[in-house]
N, C-alpha and C positions, 0 to 999 in steps of 0.2 A: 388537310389533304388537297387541297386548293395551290396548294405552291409557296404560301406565306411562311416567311423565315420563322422559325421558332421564337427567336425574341422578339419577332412583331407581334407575335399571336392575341396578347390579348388589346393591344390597342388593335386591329384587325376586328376581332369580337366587338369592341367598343364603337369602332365607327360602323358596325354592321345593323348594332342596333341602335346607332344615333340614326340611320338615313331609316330603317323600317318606322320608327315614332315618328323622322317627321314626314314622310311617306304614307303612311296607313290610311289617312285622311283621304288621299287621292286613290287609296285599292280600291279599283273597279268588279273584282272578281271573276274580270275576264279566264285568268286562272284560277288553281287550285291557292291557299295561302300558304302550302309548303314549297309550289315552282316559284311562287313571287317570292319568297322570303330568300331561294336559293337565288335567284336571279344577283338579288340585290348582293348578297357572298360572295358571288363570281367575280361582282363589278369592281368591290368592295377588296377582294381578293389582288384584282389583277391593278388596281393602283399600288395596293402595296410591293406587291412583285416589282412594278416598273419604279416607284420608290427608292427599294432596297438596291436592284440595280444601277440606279443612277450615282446610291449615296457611296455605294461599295462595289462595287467594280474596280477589276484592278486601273490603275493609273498607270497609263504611260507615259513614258518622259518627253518634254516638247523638245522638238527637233527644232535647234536653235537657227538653221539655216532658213527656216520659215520665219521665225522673230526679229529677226536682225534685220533693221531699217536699213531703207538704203541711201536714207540721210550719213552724212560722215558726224563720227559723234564730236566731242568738245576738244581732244587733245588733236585729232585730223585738224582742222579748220583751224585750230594755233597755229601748227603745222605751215600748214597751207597758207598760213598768214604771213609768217614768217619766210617763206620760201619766195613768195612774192615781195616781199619788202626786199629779201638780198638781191632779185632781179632787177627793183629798178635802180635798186644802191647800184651794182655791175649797170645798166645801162648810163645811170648819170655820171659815169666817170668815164665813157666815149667818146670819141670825136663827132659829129655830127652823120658824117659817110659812114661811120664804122655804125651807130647806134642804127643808121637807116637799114643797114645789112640786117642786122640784130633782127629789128623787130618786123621787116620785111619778109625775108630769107627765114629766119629761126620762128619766131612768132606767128606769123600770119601764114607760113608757108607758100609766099609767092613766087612763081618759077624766075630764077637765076636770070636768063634773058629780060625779064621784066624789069628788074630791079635795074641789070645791066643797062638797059635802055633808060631807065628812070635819073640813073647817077650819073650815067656818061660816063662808064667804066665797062672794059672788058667782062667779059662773063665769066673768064678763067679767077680775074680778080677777087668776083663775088664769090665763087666756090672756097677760094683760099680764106676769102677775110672770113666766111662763116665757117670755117673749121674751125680755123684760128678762136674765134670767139665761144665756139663750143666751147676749145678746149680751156678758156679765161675763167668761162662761165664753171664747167665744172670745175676747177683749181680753188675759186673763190668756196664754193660750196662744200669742197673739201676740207679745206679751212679752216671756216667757218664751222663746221661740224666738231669739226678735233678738239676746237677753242673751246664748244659748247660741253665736251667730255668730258 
């Protein structure tokens, strides 16, 4: 009557009167020995309750947006390996001016006038040569992709 699941009941019984034997020694008599005996039923009771709750409760499924590292896992980082190796393959087959665009301009995101000022070349120039090499760069990657198909 205590809340303890039916097929707990008689270990419930059992640990009720393991903690009374080794308890009894310290009964003060402050109570009655039918409140003390109940006390320790209650206590004894409501471990099993919380017990049976932990063991059997339904399970909910883990939300894998929570689990997922935000580490990149083994085949990202190939990936990623490899996407870097064909940049500097495309970069070492540039001219010097052209690769300074590249990794100025494309890579680093430095403004057009900088770069201009840096190479001694119009501004309109570096606009053109970095499209241009955009579009080298994706063509190669394109490619390269199909190949690996």
């Amino acid at each position: 009557m205590l809340g303890v699941a039916r097929e707990s009941l008689d270990d419930a019984v059992q640990d009720t009167f393991g903690v009374i034997a080794r308890q009894l020694p310290h009964f003060e008599g402050r109570s009655s020995l039918r409140t003390w005996v109940f006390g320790i039923a209650q206590r004894v009771a409501a471990n099993h309750r919380r017990t049976y709750r932990r063991r059997f409760a339904a399970l909910e499924p883990l939300e894998y947006h929570r689990l997922a590292s935000a580490e990149p896992d083994a085949q990202a980082r190939v990936e990623a390996r490899e996407a870097a190796d064909a940049v500097v393959t495309f970069c070492a087959q540039l001219d010097p001016g052209r690769r300074a665009v590249f990794v100025l301009g494309i890579v680093e995101s430095v403004p057009a006038a900088e770069i201009a000022a840096l190479l001694g070349i119009p501004v309109n120039t570096v606009y053109t040569r970095a499209r241009a090499l955009r579009l080298a760069l994706l063509e190669q990657l394109e490619r390269r992709e199909v190949e690996h198909d």
